[in-house]
N, C-alpha and C positions, 0 to 999 in steps of 0.2 A: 504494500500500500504506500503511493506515495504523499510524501509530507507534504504539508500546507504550509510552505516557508512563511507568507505573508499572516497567516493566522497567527503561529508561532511569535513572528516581528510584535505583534499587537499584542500578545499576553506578555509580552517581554514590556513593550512602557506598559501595562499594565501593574506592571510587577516594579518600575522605577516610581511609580505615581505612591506606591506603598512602602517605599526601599527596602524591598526582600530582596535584598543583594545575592541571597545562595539560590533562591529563582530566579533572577537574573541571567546567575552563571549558568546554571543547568540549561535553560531555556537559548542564553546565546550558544553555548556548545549545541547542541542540537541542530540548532540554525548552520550551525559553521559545518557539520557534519552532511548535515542534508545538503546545501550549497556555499561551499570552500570558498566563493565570491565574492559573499555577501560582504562589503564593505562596511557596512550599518553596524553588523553583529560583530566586527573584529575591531572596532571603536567600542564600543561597549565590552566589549570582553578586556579592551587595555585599559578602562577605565576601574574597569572594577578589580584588574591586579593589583593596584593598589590602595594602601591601607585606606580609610575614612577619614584617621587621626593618625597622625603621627607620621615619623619618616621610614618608607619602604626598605626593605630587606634588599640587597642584591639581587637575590632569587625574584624574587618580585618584578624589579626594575626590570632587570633582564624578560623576564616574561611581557612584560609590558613593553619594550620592545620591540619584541618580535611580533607583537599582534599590533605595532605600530607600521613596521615594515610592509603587513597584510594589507593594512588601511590603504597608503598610499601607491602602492602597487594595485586595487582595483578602484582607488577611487584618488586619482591624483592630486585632485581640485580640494582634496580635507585637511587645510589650512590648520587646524588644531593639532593632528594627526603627524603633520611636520614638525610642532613647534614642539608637541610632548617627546615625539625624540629626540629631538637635538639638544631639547635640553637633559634628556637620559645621559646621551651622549658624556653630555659636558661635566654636567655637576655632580651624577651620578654615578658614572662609569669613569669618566677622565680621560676617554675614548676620544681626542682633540685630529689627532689625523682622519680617522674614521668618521668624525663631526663635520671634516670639510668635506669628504665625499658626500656627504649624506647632506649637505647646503647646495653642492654643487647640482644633486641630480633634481634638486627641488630648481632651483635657477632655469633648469633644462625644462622644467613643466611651466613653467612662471617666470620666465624673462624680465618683467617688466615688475616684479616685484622688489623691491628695493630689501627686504626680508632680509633674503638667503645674501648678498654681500654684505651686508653689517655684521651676519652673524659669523662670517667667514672674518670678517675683520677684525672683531674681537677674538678668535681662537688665532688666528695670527697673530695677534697683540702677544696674546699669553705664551706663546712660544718664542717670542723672540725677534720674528721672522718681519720687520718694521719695512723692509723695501715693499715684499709684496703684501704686506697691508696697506704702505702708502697707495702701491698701484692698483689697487680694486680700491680704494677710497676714491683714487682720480676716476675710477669709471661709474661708481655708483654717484658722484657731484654730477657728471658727464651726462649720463643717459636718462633719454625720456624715456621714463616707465610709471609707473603708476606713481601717483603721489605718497609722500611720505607722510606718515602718522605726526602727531605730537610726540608721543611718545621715542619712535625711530626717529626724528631730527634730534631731541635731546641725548641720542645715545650715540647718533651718529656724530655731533657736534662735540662727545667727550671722547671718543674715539680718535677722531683728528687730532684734538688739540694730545691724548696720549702718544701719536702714532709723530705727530709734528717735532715732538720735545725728544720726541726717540733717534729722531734722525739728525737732530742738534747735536748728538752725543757721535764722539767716536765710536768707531765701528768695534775696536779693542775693549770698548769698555761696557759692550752689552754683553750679559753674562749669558753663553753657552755651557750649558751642561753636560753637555756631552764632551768638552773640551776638557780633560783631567786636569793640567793645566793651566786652565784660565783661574786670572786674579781672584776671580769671585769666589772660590773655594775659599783662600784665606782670608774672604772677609768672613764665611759664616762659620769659620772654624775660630775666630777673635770672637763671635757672638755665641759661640751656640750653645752656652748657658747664662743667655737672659733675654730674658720676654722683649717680643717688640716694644716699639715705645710708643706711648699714647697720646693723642693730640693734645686732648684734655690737659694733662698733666704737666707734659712741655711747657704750653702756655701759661700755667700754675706759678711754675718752678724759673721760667724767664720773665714774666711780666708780672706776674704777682709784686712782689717783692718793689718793683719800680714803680708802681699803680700807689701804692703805700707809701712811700717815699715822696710820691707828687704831692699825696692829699697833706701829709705833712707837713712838707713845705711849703707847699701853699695856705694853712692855715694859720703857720706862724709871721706870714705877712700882716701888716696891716693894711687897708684899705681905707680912707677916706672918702664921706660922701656916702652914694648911695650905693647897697650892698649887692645889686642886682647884677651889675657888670662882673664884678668878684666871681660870682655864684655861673655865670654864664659861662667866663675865663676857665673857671677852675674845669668846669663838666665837659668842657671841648679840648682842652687838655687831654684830662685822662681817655676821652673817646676815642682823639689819636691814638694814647698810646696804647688801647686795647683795640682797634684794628690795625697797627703799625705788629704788634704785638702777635694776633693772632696770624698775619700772613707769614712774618720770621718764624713763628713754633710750629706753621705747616712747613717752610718749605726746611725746618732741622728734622723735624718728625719724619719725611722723607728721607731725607739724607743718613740718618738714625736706621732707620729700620730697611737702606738698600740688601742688609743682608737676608733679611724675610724674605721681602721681595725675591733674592736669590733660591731662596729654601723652594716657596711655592711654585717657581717656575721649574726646577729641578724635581719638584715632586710632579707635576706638570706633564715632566718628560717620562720619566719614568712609568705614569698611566698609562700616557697615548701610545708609549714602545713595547709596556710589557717586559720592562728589563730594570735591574737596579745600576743607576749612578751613583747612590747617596749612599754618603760611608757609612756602615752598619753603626759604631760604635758615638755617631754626633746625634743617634734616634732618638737616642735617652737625654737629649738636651733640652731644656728649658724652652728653647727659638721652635723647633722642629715640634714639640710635645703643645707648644700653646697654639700653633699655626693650626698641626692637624684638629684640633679642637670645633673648627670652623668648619670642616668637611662634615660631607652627610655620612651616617652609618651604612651604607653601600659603598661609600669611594675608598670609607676608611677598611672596608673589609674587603675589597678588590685589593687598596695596596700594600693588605699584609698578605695574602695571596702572593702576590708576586715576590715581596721579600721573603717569602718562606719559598718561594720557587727560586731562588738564588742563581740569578743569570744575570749575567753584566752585562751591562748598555758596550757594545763591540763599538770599538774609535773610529771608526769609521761612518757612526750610525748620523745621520741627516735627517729630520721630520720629512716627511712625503707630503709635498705639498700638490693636490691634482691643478691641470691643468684647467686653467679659465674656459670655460666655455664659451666661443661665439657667439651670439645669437643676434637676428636679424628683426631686432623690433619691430620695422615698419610690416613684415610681412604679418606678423600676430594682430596688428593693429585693423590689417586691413579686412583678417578674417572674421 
């Protein structure tokens, strides 16, 4: 007898309109079993791999997934469907070479989405790789394609100014990981028992102290006359020096914490390779123990995974970065 997929589809929102998520599942396997196609049912089945509350398991992620890969493979146009991967990809898995391919082949459905290069730009940031982020930044400024969000002009406009300040810097002084060699090792090995530093506290610890100092000295003047000028003087004072204040404790707290910055892009590599750079014995550091803290319980359990599979990132290893796809806007435009 055959199945009534579309009956099936309907007891299935029937069963979201109730959130009996274990009818859900039952009901979208079934759909999936009857027709392997159904797009619908394998959105709903990566929906429901993971948790309600809280953050997903590997096992999870990973299953979610691959019932992501289902979705866009019969139903290209499911915009959400790209987005929950790639950010599996990214945040969850650390899968940052496999994240470009996986932008790239969405670019190849959707040209004219401005999407899939931002998000190629930013996994390009994190690795290092600042020439061809700059050059997919010049093409996603460049091409007419769809208009951009609020939200993607504000991500894309931090992205620039990151990718801009990257290429101010000598080429020597962007930290490769895979480089044994490179300076950056001896910077996280001079930090790597003590916490990043925190903006907050900088500013504390540098302007505090001068803020106190102002109010003092200014109250042991006198002023003659009327006390309003005093009172206006003294408060545009100290507002200098708490915005003069706050951009110096940002751009030391930067400078402070480039060796983080080194940790995470090193851990970075190691995701997207599947191999270890980072020296077993700086794990139990302070720097490395507070960073991974910020990882979700999937990325942190993929990359003890990998350190417990103990393979060294090969000297010769390079990010794979795929090639840019052509595409001919005006022909999609015209269709």
């Amino acid at each position: 007898m055959a199945v009534d997929v579309e009956m099936l589809w309907l007891e299935v929102l029937d069963a979201q309109d109730e959130d009996d998520r274990d009818e859900m599942c039952r009901l979208s396997d079934d759909i999936i079993e009857a027709d392997p196609t159904h797009a619908d049912a394998w959105w709903m089945r990566a929906k429901l791999e993971l948790p309600s509350e809280g953050f997903p398991s590997l096992v999870e992620v990973s299953r979610c997934l691959r019932s992501c890969r289902k979705v866009v493979e019969f139903d290209p146009d499911n915009r959400r469907a790209w987005w929950r991967g790639g950010q599996i990809l990214v945040e969850e898995l650390g899968m940052l070479e496999e994240a470009l391919e996986w932008w790239e082949s969405k670019r190849k459905v959707s040209p004219g989405d401005p999407e899939s290069l931002i998000e190629q730009i930013a996994i390009l940031a994190d690795l290092g790789q600042y020439k061809e982020a700059a050059r997919r930044l010049e093409v996603l400024n460049n091409q007419a394609g769809d208009p951009m969000l609020t939200d993607q002009m504000l991500r894309a406009a931090r992205l620039s100014t990151i990718v801009r300040k990257a290429a101010l810097r000598e080429e020597k002084k962007l930290f490769k990981p895979w480089d044994r060699d490179h300076d950056g090792w001896k910077d996280i090995e001079f930090q790597k028992n003590r916490k990043p530093a925190n903006d907050q506290m900088t500013f504390l610890m540098m302007a505090g102290p001068l803020v106190m100092a102002e109010v003092l000295l200014w109250n042991s003047f006198e002023f003659s006359g009327s006390q309003l000028i005093p009172m206006i003087g003294g408060f545009l004072l100290v507002l200098v020096t708490v915005l003069v204040g706050v951009k110096w404790s940002k751009a030391l707290t930067m400078k402070m914490n480039r060796p983080a910055f080194n940790v995470v892009r090193a851990v970075d590599v190691e995701m997207s390779s599947g191999r270890k750079c980072f020296p077993d014995s700086w794990r139990s550091g302070k720097l490395y123990q507070a960073l991974l803290k910020f990882r979700t319980p999937a990325f942190r359990d993929r990359l003890e995974i990998i350190v417990d599979t103990d393979e060294q990132l090969p000297k010769s290893w390079k990010p794979h970065i795929p090639e840019m796809t052509e595409v001919d806007l005006g022909h999609f435009e015209e269709e």
